[in-house]
PDB file of N, CA, C and O in Angstrom:
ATOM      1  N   UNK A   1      14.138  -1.752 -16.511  1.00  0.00           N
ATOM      2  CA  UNK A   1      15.457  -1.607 -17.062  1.00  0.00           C
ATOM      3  C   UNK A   1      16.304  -0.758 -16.120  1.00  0.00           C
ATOM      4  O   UNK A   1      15.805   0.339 -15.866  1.00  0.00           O
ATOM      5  N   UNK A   2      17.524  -1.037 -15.523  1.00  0.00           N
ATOM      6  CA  UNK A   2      18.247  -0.578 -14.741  1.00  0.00           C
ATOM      7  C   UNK A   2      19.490   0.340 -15.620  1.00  0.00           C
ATOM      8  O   UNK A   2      20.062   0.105 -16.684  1.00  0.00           O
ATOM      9  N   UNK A   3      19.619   1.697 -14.448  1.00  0.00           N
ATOM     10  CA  UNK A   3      20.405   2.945 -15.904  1.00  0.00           C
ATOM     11  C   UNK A   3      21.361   2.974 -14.905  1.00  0.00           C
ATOM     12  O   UNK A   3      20.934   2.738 -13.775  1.00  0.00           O
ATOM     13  N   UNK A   4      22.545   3.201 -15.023  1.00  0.00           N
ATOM     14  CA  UNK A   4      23.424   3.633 -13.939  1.00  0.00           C
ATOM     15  C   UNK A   4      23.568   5.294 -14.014  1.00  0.00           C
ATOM     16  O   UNK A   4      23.756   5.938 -15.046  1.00  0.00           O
ATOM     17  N   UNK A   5      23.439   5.799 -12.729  1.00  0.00           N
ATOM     18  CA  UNK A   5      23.339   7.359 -12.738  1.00  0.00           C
ATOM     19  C   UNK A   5      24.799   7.657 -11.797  1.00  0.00           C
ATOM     20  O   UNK A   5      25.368   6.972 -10.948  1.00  0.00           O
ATOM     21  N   UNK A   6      25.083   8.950 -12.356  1.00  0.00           N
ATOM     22  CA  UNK A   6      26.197   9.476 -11.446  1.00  0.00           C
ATOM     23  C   UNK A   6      25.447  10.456 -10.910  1.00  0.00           C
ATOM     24  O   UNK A   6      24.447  10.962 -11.420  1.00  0.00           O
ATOM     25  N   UNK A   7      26.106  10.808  -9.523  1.00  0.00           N
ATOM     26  CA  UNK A   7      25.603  11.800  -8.780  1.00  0.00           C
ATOM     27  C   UNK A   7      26.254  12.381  -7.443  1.00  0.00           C
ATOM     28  O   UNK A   7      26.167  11.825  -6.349  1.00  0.00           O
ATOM     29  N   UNK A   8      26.862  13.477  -7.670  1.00  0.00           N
ATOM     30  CA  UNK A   8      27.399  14.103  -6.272  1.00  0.00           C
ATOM     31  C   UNK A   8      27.140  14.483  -5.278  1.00  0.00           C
ATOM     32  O   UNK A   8      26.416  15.474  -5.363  1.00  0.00           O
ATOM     33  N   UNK A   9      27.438  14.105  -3.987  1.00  0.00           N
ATOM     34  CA  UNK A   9      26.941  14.727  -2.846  1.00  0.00           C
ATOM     35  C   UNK A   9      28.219  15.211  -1.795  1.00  0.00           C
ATOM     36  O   UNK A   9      29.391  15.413  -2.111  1.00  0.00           O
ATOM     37  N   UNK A  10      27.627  15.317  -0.530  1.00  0.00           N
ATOM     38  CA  UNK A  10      28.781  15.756   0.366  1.00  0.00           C
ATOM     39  C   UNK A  10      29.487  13.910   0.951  1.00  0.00           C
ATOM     40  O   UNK A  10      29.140  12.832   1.434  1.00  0.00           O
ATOM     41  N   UNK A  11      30.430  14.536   0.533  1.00  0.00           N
ATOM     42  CA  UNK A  11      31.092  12.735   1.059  1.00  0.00           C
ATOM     43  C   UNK A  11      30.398  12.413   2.744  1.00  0.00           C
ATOM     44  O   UNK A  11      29.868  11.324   2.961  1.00  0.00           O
ATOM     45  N   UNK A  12      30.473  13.323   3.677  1.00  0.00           N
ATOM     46  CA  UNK A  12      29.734  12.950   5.158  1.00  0.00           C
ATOM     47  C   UNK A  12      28.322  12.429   4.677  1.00  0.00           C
ATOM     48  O   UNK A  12      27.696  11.778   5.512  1.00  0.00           O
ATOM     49  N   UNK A  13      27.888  12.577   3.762  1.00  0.00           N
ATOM     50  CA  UNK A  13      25.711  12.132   3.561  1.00  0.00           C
ATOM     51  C   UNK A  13      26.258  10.556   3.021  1.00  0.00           C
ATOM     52  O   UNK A  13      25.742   9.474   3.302  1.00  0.00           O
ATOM     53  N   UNK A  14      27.295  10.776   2.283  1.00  0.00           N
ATOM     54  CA  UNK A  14      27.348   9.544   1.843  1.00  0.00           C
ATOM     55  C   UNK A  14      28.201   8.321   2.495  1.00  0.00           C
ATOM     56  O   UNK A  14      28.420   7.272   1.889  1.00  0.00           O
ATOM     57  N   UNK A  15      28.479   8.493   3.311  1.00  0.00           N
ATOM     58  CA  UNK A  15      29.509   7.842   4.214  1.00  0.00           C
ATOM     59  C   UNK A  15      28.123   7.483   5.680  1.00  0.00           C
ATOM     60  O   UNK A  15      28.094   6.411   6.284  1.00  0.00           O
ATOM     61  N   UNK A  16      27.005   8.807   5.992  1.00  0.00           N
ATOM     62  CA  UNK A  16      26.120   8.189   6.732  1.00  0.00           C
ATOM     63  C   UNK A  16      25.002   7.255   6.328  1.00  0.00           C
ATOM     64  O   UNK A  16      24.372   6.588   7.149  1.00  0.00           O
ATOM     65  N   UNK A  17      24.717   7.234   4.624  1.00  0.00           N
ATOM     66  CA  UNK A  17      23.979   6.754   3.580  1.00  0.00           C
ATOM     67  C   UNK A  17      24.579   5.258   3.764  1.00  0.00           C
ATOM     68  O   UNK A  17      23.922   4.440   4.406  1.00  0.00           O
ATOM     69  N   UNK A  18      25.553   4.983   3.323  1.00  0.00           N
ATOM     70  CA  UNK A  18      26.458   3.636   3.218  1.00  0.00           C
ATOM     71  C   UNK A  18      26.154   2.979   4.398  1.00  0.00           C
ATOM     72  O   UNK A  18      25.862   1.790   4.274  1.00  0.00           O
ATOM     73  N   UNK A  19      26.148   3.579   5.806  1.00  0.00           N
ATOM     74  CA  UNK A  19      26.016   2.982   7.100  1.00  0.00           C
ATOM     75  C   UNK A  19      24.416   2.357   7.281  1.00  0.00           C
ATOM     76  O   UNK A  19      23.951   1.252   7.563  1.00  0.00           O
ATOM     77  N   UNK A  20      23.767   3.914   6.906  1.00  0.00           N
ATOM     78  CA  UNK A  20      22.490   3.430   7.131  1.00  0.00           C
ATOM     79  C   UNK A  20      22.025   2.126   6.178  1.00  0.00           C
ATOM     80  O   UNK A  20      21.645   1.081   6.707  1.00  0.00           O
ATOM     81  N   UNK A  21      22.078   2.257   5.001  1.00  0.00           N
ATOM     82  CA  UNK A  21      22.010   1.431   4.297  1.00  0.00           C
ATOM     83  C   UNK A  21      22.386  -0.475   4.430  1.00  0.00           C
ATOM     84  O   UNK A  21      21.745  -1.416   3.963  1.00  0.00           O
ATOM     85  N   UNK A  22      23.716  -0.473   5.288  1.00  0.00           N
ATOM     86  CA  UNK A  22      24.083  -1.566   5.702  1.00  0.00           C
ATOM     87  C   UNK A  22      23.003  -2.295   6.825  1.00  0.00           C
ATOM     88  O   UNK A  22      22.475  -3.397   6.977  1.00  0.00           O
ATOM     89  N   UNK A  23      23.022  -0.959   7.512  1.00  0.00           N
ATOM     90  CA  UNK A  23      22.379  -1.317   8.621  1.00  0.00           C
ATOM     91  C   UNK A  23      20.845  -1.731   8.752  1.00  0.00           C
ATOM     92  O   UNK A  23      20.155  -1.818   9.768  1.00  0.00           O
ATOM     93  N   UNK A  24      20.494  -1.979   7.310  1.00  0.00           N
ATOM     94  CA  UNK A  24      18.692  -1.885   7.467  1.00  0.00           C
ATOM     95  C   UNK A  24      19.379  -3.129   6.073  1.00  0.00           C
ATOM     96  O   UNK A  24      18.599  -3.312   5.139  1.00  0.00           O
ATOM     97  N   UNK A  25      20.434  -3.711   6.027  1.00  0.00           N
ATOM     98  CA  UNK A  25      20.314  -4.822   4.790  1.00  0.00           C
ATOM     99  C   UNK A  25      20.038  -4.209   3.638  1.00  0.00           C
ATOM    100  O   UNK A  25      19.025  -4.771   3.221  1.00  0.00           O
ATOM    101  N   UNK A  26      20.409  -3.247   2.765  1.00  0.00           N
ATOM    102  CA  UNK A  26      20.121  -2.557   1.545  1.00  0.00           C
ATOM    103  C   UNK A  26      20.708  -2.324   0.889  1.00  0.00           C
ATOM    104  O   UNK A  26      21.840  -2.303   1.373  1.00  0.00           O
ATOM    105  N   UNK A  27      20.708  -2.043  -0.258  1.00  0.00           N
ATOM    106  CA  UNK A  27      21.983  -1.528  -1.154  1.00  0.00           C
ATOM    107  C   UNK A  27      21.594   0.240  -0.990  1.00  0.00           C
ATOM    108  O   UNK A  27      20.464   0.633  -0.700  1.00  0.00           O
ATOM    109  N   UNK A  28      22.629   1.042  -1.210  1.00  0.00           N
ATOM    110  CA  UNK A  28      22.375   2.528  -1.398  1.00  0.00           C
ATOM    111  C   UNK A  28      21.351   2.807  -2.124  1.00  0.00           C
ATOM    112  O   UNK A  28      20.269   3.311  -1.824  1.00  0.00           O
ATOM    113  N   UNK A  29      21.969   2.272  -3.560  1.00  0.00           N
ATOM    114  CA  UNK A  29      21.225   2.258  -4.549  1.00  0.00           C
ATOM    115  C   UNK A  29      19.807   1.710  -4.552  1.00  0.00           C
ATOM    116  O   UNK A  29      19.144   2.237  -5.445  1.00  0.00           O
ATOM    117  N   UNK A  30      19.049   0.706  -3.744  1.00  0.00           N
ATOM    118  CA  UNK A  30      17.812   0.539  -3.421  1.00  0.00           C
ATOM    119  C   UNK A  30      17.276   1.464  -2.794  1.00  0.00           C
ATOM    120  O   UNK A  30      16.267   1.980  -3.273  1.00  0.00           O
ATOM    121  N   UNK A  31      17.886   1.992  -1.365  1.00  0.00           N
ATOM    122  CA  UNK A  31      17.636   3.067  -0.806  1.00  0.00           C
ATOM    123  C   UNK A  31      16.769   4.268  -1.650  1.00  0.00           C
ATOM    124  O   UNK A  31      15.565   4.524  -1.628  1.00  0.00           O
ATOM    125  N   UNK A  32      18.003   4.958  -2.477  1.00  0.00           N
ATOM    126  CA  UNK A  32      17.781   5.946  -3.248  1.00  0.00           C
ATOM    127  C   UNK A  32      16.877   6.102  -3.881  1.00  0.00           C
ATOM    128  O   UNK A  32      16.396   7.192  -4.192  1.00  0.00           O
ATOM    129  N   UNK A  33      16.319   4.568  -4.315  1.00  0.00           N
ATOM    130  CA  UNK A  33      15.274   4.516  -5.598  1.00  0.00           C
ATOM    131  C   UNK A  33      13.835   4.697  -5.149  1.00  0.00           C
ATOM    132  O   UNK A  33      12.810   5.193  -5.618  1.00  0.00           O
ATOM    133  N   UNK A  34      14.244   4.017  -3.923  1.00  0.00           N
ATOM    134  CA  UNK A  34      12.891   3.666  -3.225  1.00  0.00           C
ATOM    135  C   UNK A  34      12.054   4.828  -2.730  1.00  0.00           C
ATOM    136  O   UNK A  34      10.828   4.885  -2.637  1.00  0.00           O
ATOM    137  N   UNK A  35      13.217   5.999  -2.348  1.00  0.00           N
ATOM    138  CA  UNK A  35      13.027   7.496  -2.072  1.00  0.00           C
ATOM    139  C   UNK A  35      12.563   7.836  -3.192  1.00  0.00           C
ATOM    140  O   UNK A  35      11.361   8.078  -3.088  1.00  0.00           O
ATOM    141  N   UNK A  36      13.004   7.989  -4.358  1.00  0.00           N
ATOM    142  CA  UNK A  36      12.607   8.870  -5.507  1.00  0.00           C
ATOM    143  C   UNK A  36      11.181   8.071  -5.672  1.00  0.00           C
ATOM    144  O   UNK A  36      10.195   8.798  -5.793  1.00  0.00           O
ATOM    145  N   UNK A  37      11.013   6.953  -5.686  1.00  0.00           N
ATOM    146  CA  UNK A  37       9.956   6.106  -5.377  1.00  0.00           C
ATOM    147  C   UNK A  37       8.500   6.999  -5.068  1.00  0.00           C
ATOM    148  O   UNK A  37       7.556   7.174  -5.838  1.00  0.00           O
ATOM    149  N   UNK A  38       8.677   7.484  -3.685  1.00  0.00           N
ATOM    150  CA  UNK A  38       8.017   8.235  -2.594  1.00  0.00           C
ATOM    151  C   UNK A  38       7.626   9.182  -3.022  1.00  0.00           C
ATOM    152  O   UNK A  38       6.439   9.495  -3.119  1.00  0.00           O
ATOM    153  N   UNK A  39       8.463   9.737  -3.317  1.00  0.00           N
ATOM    154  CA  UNK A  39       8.585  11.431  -2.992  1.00  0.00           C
ATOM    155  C   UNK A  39       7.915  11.489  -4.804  1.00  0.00           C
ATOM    156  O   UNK A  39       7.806  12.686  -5.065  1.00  0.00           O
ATOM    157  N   UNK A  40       7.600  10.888  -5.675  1.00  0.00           N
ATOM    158  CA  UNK A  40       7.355  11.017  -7.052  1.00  0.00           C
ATOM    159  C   UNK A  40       5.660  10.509  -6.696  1.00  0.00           C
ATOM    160  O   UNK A  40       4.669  10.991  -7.244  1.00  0.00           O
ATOM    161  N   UNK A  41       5.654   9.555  -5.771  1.00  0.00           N
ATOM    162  CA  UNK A  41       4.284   9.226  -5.521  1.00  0.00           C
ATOM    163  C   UNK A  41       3.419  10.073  -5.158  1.00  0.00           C
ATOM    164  O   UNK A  41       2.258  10.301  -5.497  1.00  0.00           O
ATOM    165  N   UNK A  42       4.556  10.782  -3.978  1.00  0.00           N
ATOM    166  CA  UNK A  42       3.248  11.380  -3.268  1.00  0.00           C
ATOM    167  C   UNK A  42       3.494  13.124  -3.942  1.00  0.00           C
ATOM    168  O   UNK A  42       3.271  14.077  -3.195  1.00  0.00           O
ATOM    169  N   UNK A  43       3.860  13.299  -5.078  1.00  0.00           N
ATOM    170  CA  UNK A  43       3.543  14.638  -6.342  1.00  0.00           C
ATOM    171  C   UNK A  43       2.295  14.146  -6.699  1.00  0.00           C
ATOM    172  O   UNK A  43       1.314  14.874  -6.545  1.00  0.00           O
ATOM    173  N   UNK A  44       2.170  12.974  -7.174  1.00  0.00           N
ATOM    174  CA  UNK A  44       1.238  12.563  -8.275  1.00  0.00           C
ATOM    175  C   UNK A  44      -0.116  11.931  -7.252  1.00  0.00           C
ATOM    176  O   UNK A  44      -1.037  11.315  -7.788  1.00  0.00           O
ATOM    177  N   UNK A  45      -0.083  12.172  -5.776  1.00  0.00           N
ATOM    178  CA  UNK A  45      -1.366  12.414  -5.285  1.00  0.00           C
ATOM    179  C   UNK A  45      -2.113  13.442  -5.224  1.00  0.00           C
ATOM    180  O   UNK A  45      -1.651  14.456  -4.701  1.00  0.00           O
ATOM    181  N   UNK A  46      -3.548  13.438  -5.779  1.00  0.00           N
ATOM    182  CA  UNK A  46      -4.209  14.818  -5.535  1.00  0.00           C
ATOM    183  C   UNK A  46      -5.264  14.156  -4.504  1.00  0.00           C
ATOM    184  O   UNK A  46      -6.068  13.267  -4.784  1.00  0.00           O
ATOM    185  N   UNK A  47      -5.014  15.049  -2.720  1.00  0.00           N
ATOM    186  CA  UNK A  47      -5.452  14.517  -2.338  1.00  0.00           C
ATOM    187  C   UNK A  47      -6.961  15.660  -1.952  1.00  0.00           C
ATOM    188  O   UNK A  47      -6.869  16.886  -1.995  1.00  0.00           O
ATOM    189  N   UNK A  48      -7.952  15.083  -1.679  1.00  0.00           N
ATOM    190  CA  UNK A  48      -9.380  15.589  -1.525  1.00  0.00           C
ATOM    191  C   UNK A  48      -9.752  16.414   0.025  1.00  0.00           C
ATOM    192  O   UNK A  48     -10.391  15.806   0.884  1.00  0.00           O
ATOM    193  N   UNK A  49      -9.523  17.100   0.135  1.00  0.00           N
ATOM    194  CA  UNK A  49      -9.884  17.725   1.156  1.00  0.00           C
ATOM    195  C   UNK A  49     -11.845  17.884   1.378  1.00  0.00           C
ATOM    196  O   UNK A  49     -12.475  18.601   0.600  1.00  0.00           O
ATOM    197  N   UNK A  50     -12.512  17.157   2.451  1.00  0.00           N
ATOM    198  CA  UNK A  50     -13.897  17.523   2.728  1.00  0.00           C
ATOM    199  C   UNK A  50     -14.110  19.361   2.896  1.00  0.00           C
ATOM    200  O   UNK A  50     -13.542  20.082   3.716  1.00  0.00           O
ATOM    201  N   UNK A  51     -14.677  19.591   2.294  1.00  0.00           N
ATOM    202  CA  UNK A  51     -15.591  20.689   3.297  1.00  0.00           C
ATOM    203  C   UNK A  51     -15.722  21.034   4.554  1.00  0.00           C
ATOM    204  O   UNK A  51     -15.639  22.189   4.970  1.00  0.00           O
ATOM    205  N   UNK A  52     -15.977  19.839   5.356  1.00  0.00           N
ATOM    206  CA  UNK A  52     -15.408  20.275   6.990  1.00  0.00           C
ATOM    207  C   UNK A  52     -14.582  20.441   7.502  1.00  0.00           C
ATOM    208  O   UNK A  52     -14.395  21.149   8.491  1.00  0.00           O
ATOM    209  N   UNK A  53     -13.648  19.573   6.705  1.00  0.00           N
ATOM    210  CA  UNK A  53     -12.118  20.137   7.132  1.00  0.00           C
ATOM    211  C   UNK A  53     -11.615  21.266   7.183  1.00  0.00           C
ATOM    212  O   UNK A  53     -11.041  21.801   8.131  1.00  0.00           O
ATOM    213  N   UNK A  54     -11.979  21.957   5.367  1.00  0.00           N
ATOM    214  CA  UNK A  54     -11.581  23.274   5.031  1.00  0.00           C
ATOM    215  C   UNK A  54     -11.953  23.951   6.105  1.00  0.00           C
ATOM    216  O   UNK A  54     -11.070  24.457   6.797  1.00  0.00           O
ATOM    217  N   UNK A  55     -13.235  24.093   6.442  1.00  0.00           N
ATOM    218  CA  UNK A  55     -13.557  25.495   7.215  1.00  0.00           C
ATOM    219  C   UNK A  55     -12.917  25.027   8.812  1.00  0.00           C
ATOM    220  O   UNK A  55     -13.194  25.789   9.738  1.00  0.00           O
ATOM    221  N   UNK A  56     -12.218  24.002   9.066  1.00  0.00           N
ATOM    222  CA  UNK A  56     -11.102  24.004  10.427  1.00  0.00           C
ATOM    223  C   UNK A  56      -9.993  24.556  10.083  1.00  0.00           C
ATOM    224  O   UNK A  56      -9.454  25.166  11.007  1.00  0.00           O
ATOM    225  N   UNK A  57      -9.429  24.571   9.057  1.00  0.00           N
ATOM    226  CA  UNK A  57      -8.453  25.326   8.562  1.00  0.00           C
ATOM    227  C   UNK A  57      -8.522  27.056   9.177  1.00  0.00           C
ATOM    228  O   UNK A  57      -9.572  27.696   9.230  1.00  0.00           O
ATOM    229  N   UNK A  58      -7.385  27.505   9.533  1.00  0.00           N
ATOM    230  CA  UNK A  58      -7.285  28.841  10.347  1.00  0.00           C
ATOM    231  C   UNK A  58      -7.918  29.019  11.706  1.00  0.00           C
ATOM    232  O   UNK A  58      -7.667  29.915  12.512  1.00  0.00           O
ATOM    233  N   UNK A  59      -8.599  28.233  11.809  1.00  0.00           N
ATOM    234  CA  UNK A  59      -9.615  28.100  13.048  1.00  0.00           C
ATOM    235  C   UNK A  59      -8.855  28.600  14.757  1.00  0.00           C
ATOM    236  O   UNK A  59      -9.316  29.207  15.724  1.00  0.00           O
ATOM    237  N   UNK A  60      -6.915  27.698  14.322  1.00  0.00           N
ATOM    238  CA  UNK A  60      -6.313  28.093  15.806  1.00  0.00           C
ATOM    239  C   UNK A  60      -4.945  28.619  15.016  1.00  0.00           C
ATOM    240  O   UNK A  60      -4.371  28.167  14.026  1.00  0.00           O
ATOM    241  N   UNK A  61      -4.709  29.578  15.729  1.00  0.00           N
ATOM    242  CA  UNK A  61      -3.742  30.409  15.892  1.00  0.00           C
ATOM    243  C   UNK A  61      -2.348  29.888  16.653  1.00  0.00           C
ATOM    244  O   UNK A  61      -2.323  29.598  17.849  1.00  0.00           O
ATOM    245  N   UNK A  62      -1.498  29.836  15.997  1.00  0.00           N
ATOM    246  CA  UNK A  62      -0.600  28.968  16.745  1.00  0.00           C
ATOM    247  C   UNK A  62       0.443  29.888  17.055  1.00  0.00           C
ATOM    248  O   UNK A  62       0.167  30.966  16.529  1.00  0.00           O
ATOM    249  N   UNK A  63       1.765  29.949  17.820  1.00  0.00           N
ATOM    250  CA  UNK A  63       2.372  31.149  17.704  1.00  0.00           C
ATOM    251  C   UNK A  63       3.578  30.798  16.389  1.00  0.00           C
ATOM    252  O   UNK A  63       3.733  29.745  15.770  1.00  0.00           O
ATOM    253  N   UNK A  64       4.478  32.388  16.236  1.00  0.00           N
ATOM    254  CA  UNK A  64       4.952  31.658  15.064  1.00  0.00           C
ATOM    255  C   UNK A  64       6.306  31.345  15.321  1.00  0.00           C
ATOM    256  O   UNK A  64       7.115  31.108  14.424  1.00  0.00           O
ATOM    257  N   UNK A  65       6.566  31.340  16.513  1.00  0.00           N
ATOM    258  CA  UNK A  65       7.704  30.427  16.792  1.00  0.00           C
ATOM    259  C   UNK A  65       7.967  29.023  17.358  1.00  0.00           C
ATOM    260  O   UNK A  65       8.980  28.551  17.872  1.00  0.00           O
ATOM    261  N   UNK A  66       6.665  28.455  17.093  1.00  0.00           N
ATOM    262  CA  UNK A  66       6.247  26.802  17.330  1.00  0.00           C
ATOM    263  C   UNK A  66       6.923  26.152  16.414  1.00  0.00           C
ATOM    264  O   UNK A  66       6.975  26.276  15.190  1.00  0.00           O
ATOM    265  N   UNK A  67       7.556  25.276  17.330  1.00  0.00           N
ATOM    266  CA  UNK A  67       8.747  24.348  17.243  1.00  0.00           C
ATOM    267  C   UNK A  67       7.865  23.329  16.839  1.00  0.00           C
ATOM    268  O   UNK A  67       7.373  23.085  17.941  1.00  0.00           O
ATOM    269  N   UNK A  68       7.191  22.395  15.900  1.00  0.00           N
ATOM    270  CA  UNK A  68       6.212  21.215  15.943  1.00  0.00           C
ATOM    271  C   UNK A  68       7.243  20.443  16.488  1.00  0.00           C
ATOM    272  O   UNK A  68       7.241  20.269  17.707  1.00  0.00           O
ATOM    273  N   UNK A  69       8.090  19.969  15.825  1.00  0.00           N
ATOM    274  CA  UNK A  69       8.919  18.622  16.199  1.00  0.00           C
ATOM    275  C   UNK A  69       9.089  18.623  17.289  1.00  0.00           C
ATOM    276  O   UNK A  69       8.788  17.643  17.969  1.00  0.00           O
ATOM    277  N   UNK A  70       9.653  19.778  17.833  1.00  0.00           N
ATOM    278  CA  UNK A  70      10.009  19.917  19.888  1.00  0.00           C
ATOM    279  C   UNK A  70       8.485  19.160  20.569  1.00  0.00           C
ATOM    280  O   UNK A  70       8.395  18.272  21.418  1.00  0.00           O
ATOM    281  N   UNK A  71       7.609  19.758  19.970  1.00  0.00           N
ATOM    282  CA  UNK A  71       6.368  19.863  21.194  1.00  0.00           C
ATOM    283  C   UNK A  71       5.615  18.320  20.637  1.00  0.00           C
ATOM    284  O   UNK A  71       4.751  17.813  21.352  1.00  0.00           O
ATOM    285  N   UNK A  72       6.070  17.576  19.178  1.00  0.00           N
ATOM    286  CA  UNK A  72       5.269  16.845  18.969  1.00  0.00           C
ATOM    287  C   UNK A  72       6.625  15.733  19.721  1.00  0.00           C
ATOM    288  O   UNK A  72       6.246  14.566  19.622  1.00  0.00           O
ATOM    289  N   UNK A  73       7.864  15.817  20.326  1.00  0.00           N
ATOM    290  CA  UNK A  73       8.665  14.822  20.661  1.00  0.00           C
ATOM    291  C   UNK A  73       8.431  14.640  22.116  1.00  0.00           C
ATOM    292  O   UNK A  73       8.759  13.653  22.775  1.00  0.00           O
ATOM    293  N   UNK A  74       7.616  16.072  22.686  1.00  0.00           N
ATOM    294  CA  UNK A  74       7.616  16.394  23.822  1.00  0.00           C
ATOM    295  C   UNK A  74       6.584  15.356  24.220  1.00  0.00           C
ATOM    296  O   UNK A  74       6.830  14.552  25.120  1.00  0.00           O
ATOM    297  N   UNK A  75       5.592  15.362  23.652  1.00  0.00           N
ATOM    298  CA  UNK A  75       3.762  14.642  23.700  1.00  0.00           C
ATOM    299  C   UNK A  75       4.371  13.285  23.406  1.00  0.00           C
ATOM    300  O   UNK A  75       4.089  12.500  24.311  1.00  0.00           O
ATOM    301  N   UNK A  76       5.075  12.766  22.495  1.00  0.00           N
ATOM    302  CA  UNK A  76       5.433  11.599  22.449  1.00  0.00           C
ATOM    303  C   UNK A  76       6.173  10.850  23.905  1.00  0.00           C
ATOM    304  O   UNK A  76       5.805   9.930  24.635  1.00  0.00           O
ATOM    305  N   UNK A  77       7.066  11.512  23.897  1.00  0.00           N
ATOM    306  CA  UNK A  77       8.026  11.607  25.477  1.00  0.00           C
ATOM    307  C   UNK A  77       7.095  11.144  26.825  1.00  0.00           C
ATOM    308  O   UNK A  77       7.281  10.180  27.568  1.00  0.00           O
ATOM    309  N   UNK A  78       6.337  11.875  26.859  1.00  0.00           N
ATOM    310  CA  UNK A  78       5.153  12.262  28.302  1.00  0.00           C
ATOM    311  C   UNK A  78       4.343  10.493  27.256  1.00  0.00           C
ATOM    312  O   UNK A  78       4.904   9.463  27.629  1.00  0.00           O
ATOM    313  N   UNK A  79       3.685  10.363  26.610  1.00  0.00           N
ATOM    314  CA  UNK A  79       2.930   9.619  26.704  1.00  0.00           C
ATOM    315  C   UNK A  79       3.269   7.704  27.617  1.00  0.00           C
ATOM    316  O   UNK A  79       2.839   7.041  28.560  1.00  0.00           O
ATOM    317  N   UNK A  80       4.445   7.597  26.344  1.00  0.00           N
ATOM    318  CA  UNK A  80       5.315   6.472  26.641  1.00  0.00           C
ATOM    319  C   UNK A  80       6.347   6.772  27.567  1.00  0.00           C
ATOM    320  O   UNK A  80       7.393   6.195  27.269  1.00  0.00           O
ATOM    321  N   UNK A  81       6.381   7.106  28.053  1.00  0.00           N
ATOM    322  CA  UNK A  81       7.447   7.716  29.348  1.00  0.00           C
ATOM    323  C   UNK A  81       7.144   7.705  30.787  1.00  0.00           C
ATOM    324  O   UNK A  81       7.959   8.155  31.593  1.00  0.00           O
TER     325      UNK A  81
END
């Protein structure tokens, strides 16, 4: 059953929403749903962590101004590059 919802945002999210949306063939409104979709799925995973894993956990020390995205765009970059 389809509800119609109102909902405010910053007119720029929604003006880049509308684009993106065109641009992948979608309605907003599919978009949106498909997100709440996701993001409701993956609450309602409880996922299982092994035993071996756990005790890798803390294992490396990373510093705490590690950028992941920088260094994981960096490794991406260098591979295919």
């Amino acid at each position: 059953m389809q509800t119609k919802l109102t909902i405010t945002l910053e007119k720029s999210i929604i003006e880049q929403a509308k684009t993106y949306a065109k641009e992948k063939g979608r309605s907003l409104s599919e978009l949106i749903e498909n997100y709440l979709k996701v993001v409701l799925d993956d609450n309602q995973k409880d996922i299982k962590i092994s035993a071996s894993i756990k005790k890798l956990q803390g294992s490396i020390k990373l510093p705490d101004n590690l950028n992941y995205k920088k260094e994981l765009a960096k490794s991406i970059s260098q591979k295919y590059y």
